[in-house]
Backbone as numpy.savetxt, mean C-alpha at the origin, in Angstrom:
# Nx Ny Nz CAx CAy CAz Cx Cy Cz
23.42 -12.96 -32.30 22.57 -11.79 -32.30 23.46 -10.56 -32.30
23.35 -9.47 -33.29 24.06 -8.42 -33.45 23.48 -7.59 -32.58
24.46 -6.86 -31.60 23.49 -5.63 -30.99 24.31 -4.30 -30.58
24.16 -3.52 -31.74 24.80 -2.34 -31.94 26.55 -3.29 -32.79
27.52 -2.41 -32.04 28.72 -3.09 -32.82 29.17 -4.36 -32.01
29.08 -4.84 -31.12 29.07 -5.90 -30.17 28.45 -7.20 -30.44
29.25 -8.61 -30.88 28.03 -9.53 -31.21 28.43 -10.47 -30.06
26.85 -10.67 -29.78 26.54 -11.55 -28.47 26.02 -12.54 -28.26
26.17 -13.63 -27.94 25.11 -14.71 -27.96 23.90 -14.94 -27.29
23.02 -15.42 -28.19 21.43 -15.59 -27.72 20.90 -16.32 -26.24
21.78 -16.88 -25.82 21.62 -17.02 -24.52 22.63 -16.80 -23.96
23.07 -15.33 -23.57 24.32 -15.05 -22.93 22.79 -13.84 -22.73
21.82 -13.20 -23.74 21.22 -12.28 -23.79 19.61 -12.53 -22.88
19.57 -13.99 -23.21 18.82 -14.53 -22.51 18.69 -14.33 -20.95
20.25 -14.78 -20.88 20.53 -14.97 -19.04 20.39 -13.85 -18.75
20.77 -12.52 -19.42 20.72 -11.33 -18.45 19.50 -10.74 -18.28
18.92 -11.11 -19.52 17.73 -10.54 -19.21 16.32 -10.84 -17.77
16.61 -12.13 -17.67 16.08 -12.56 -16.41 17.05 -12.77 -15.44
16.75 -12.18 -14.16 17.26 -12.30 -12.88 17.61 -13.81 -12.72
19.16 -14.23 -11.97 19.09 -14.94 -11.93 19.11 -15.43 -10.28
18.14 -16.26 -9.92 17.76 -16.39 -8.42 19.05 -16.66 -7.78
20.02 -17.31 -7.96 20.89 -17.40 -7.04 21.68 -16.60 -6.90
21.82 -15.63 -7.97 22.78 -14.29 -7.41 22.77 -13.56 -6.82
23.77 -13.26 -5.93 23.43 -12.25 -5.00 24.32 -11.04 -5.19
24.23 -9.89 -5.37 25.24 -8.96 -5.72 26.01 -8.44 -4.30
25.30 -8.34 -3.29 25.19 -7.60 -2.35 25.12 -8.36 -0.80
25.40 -9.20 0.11 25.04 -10.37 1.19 24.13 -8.96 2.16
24.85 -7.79 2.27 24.01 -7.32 3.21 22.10 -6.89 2.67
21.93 -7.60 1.43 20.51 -6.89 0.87 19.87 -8.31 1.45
20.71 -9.29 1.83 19.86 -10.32 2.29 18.78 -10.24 3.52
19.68 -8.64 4.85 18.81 -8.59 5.65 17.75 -7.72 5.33
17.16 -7.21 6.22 16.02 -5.81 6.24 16.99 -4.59 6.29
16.92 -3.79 5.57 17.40 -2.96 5.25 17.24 -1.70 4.24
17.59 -0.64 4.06 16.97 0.72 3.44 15.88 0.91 3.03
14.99 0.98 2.18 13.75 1.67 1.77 12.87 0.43 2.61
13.57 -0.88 2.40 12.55 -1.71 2.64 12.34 -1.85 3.94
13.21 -1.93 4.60 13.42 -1.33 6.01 12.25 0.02 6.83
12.41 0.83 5.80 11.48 1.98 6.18 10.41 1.45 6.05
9.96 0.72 4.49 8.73 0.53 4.61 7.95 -0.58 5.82
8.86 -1.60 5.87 8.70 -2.47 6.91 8.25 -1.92 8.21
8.90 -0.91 8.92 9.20 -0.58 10.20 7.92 1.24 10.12
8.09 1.60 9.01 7.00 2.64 9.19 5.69 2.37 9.03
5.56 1.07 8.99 3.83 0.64 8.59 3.45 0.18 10.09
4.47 -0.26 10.68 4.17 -0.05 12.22 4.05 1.15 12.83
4.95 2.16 12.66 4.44 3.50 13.24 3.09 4.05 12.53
2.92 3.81 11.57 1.93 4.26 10.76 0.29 3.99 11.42
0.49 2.37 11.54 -0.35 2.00 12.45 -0.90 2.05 13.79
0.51 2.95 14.53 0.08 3.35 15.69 -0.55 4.77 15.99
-0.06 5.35 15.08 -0.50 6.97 14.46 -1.72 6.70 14.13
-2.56 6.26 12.98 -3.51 5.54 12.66 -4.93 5.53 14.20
-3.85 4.25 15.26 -4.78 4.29 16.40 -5.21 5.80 16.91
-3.86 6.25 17.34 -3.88 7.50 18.08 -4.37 8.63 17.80
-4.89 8.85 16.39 -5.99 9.43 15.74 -7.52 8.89 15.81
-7.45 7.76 15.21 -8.98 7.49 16.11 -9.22 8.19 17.18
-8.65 7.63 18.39 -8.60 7.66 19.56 -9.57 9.11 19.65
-8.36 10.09 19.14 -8.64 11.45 19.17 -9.95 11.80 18.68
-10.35 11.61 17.49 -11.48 11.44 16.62 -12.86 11.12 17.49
-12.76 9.84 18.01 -13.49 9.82 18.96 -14.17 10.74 19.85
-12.94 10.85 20.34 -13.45 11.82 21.59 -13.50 13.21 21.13
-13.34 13.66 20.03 -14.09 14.97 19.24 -15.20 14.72 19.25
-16.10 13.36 18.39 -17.44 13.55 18.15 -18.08 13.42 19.44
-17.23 12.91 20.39 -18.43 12.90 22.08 -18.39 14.22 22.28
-17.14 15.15 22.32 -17.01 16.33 23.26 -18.44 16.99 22.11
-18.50 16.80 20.58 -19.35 17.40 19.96 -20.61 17.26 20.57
-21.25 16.25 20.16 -22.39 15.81 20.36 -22.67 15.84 21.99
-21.84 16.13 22.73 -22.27 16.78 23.84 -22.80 18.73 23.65
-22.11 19.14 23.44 -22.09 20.39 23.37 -23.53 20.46 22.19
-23.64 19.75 21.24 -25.02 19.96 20.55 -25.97 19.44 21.34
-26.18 18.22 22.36 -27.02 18.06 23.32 -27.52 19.55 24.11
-26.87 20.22 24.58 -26.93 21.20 25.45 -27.59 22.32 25.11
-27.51 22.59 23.28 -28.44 23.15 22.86 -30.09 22.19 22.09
-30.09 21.42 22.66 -31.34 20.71 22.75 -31.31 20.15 21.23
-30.13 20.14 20.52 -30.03 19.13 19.12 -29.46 18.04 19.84
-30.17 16.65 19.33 -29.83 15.31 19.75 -28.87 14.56 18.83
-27.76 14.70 18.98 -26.91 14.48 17.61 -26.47 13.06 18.20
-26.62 12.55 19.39 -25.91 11.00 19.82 -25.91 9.98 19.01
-27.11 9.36 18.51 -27.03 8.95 16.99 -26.27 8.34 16.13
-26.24 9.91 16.03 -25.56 9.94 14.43 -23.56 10.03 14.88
-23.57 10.87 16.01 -22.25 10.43 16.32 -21.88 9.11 16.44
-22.55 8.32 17.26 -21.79 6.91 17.79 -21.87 6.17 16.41
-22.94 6.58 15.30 -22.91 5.62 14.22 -21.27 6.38 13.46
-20.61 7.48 13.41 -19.45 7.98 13.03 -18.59 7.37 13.37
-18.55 7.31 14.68 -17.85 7.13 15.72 -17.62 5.21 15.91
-18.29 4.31 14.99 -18.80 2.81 14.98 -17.80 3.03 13.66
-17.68 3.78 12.75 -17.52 3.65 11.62 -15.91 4.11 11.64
-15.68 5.32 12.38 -14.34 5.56 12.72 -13.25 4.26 13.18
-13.78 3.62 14.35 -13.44 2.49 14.75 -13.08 1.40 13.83
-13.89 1.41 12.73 -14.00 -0.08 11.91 -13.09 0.30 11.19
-12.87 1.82 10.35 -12.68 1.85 9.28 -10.66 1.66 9.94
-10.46 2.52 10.81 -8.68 2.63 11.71 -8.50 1.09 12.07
-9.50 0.48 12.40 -9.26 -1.11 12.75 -8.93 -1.57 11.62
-9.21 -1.93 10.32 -9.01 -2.44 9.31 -7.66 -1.82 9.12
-7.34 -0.66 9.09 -6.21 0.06 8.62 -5.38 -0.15 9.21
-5.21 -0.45 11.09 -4.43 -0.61 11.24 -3.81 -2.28 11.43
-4.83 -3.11 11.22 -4.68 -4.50 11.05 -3.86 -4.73 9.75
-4.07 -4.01 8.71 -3.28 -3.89 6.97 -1.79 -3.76 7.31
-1.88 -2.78 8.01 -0.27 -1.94 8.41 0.38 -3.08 9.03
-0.10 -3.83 10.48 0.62 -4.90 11.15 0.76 -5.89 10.42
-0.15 -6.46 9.17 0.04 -8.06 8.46 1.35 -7.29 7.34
1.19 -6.52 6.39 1.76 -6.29 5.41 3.43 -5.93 6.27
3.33 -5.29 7.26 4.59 -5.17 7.62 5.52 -6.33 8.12
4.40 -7.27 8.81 4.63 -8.95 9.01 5.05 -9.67 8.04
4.58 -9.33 6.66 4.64 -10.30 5.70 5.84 -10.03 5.26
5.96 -8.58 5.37 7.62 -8.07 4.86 8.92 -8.54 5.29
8.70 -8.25 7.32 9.84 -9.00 7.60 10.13 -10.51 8.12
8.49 -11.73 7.02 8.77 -12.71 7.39 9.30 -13.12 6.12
9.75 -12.64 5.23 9.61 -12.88 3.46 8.79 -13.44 3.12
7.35 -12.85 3.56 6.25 -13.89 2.72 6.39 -13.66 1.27
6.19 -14.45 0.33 6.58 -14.46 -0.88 5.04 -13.62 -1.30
3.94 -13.89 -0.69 2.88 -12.63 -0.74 2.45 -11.44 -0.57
3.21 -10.71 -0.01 3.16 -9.18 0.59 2.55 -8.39 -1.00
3.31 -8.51 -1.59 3.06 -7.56 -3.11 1.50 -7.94 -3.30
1.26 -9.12 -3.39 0.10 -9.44 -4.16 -0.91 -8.26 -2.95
-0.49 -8.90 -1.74 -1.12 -8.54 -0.28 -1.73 -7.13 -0.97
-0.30 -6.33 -0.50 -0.44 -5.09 -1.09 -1.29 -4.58 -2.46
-0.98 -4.82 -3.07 -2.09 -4.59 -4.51 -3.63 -4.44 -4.22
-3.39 -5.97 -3.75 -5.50 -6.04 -3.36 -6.07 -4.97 -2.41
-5.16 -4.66 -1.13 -5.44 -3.33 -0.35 -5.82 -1.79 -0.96
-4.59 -1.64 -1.65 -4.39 -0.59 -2.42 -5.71 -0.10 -3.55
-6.10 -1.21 -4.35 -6.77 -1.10 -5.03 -8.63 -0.93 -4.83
-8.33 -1.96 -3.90 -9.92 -2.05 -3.28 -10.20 -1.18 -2.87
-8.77 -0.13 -1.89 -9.44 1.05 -0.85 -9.77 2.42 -1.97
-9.11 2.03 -3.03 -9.03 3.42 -4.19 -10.48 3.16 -4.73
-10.66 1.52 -5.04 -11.63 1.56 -5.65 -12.99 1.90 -4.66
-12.79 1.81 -3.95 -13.97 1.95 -2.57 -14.24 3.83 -2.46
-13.10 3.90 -2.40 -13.27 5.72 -2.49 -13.76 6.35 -3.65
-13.11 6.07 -4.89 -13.94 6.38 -6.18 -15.04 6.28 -6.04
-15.88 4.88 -5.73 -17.24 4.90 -5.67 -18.18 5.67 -5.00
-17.62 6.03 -3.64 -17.60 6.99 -2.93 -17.95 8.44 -3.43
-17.03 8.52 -3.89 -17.05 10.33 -4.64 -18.23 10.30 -5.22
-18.04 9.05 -6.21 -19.37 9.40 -7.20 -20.57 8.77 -6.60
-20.88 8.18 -6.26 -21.99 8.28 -5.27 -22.32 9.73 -4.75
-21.44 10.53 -3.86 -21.69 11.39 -3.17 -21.93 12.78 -4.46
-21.02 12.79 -5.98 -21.44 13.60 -6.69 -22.80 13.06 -7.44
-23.18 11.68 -7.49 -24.50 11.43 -7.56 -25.40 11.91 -6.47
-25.51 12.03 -5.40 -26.63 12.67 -4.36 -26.24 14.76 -4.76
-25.37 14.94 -5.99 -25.55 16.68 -6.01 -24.52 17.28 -5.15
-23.72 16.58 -3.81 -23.06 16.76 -3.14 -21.15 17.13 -3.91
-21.05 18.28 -3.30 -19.56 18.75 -3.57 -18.53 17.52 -3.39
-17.59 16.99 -4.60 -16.27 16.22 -3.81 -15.13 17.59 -3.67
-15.47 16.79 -1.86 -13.76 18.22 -1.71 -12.65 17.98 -2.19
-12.10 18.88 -2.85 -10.75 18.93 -3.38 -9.40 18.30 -2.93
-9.97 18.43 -1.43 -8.12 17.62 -0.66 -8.86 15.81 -0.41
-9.89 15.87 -1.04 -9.99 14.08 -0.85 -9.36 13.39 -2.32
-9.86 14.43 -3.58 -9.13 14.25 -4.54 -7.56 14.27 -4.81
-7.40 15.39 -4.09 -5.75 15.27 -3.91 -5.28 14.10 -3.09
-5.75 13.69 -1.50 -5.61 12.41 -1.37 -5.37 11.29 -1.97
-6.38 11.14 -2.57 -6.47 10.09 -3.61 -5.18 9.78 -4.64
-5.11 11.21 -5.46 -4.30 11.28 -6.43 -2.96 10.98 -5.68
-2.45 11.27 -4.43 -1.37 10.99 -3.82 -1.45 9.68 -3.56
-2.51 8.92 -3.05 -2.12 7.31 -2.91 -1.68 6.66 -4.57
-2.45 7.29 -5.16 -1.99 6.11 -6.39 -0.75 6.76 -6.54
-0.33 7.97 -6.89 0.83 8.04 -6.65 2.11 7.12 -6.23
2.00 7.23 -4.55 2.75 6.54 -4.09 2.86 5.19 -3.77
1.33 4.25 -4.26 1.37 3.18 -4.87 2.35 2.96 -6.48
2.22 3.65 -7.09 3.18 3.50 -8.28 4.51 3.60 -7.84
5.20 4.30 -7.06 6.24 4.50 -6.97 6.56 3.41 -5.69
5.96 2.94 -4.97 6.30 1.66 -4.20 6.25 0.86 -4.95
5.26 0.61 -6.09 5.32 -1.23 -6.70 6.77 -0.99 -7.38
7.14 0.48 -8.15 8.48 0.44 -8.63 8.87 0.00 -8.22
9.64 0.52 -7.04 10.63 0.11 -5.78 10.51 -1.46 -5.79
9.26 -2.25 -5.59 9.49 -3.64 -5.41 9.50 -4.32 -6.32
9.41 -3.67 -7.80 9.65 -4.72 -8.69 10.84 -4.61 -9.06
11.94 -3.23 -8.92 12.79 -3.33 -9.65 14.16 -3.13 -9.12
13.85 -3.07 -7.46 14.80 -3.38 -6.76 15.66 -4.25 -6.07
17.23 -4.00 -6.23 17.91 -5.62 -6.58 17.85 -5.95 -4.95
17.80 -4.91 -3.57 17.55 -4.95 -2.20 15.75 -5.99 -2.32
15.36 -5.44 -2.85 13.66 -6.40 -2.68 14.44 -7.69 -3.10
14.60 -7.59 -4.37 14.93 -9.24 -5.01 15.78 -10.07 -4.16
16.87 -9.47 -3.92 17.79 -10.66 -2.62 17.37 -10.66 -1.63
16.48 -9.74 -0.82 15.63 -10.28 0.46 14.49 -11.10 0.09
13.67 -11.22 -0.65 13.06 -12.29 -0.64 13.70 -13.71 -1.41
14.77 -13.36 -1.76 15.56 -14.52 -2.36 15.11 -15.47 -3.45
13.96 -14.67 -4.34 13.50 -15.41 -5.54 12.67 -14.45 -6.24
12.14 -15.22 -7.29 11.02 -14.60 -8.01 9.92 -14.37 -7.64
9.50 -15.14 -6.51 8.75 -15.73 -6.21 7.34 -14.41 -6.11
7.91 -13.50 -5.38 6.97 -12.50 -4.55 6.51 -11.86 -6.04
7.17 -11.88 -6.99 6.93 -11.00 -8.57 5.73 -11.68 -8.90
6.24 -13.37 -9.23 5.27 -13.99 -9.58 3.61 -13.73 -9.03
3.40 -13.71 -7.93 2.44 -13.38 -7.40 1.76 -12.03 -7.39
2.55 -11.30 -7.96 2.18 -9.69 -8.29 1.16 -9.97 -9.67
-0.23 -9.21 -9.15 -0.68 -8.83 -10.57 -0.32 -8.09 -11.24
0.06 -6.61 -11.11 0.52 -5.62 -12.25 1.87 -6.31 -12.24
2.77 -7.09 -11.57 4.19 -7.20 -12.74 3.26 -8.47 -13.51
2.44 -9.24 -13.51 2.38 -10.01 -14.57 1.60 -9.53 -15.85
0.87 -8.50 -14.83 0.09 -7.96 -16.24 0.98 -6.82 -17.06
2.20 -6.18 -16.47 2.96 -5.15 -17.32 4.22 -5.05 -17.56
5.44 -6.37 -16.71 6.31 -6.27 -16.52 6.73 -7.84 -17.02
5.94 -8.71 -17.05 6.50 -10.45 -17.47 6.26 -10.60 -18.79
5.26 -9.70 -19.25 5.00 -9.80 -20.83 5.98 -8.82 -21.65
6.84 -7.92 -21.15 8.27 -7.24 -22.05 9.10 -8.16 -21.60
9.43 -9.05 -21.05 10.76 -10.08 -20.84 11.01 -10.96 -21.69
């Protein structure tokens, strides 16, 4: 195979092009370490931040719905149903944060996939959301859109990071975690 002025052989072009599992460039990418490290170890703080906002949240809509009691609006209700929903929604979130960060520093060969289905469901859950809520005539506020636009964001730029980093690849020590990725099979196994 000619490529540029350099001629190379077809499986010399082969091998490089796919990772090869037993190489390791690096012994220290074998432990937890830099980005993945952060991400590992900040999905635990994340999750405790997470609580400690509820928490707070909470006890806004009581101190509220007290203070609207007092002017003879009965808002209890509708707070504790907020306040039911606050709970569920930080519980889920912060249960995501403790497994995915688990899965990270056990090398589950699943975390990516993990990740994806989270990511996607909660985007897709919010989209529906909006439009629902611009179906009832209702304003979408601008910083939920910006929200938004920042998670997928930084969903794109994390799946980067784990598909194409040689620290991801020698800590989980195979293909394995790729394989199980939907977007690398749907955008990244079909150019190889």
């Amino acid at each position: 195979m000619k490529c540029g002025f350099k001629v190379v052989k077809k499986e010399q072009v082969e091998r490089e092009s796919t990772r090869d599992t037993n190489a390791v460039t690096n012994p220290d990418y074998k432990k937890l370490g830099g980005w993945l490290a952060f991400c590992a170890y900040g999905l635990l703080v994340a999750g405790v931040l997470i609580g400690i906002g509820a928490v707070s949240e909470i006890f806004m809509y009581m101190k509220l719905a007290k203070e609207y009691s007092q002017y003879g609006i009965p808002l209890g209700d509708t707070f504790q149903l907020i306040s039911m929903l606050t709970i569920v929604f930080c519980g889920v979130l912060i249960v995501y944060c403790f497994i995915l960060s688990q899965m990270i520093r056990r090398r589950n060969c699943r975390f990516l996939h993990f990740y994806e289905m989270v990511m996607m469901i909660g985007c897709g859950i919010v989209i529906a959301l909006m439009i629902y809520q611009k179906m009832k005539g209702a304003e979408i506020e601008p910083k939920d859109v910006r929200s938004l636009i920042s998670a997928i964001i930084m969903f794109v730029i994390w799946m980067t990071y784990f598909i194409k980093s040689e620290r991801v690849h020698t800590y989980f020590e195979s293909n394995e975690y790729l394989e199980k990725s939907i977007i690398y099979r749907c955008f990244y196994k079909n150019k190889r």
